[in-house]
N, C-alpha and C positions, 0 to 999 in steps of 0.2 A: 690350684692352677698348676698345670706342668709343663715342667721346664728345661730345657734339655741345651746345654753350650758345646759350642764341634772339641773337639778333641784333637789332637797334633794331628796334621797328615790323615783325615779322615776325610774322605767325600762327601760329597753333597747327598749321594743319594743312600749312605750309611745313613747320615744325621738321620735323616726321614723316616727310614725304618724304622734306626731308635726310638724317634718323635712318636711313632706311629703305635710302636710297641707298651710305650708309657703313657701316648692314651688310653689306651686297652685295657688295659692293666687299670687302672686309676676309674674307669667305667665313666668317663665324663658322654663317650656318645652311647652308653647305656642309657644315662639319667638322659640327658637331650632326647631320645626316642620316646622317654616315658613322659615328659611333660610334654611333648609336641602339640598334641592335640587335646590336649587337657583344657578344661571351659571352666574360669572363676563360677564360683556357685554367687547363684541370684540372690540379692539381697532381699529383704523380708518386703522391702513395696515395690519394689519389680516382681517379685512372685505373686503379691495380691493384684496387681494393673492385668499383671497375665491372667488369673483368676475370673477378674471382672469381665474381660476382655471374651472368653473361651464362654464364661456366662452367658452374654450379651448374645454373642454369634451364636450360641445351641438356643435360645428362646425369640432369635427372629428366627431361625428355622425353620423351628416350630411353628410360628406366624404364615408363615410363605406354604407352608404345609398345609395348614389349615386351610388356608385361604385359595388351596389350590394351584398355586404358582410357581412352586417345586415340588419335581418329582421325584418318585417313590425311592430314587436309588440315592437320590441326596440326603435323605436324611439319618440322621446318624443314629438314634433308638430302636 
C-alpha cells in the first residue's frame, strides 16, 4: 500500500505528484491493468455442464439437419 504524508509548506498539488510518482514506482496500476480482465478458471463441473451443454446443441443440429430443417450454413461440420 503506498503512502505518502504532506511535508511542511508543501501544496496540494506537489503531494499529488509525489502520490502519483510512488504509485508508479510501486506498479500498483501495472498489477490493476493486468488482472482487469482476468476470468477465475471454471471449475471441473462447470466445465463438464458446458461440455454436455455444447454436446447436446452440435447432436440437435445434427437432427434439424437431417431432418431438413436447418440450413447448410448452420451447421457447424
Amino acid at each position: 500500500m503506498v503512502q505518502v504524508t504532506r511535508r511542511e509548506r508543501e501544496s496540494t498539488g506537489a503531494l499529488i505528484r509525489r502520490f502519483t510518482r510512488r504509485v508508479q514506482r510501486a506498479g500498483v496500476l501495472l498489477q490493476a491493468r493486468k488482472i482487469r480482465f482476468l476470468k477465475p478458471k471454471a471449475n471441473r463441473g462447470e466445465r463438464r455442464r458446458a461440455a454436455h451443454r455444447r454436446a447436446a446443441l452440435t447432436q440437435e443440429y445434427e437432427m434439424l439437419y437431417k431432418m431438413g430443417k436447418l440450413d447448410e450454413g448452420r451447421r457447424s461440420s
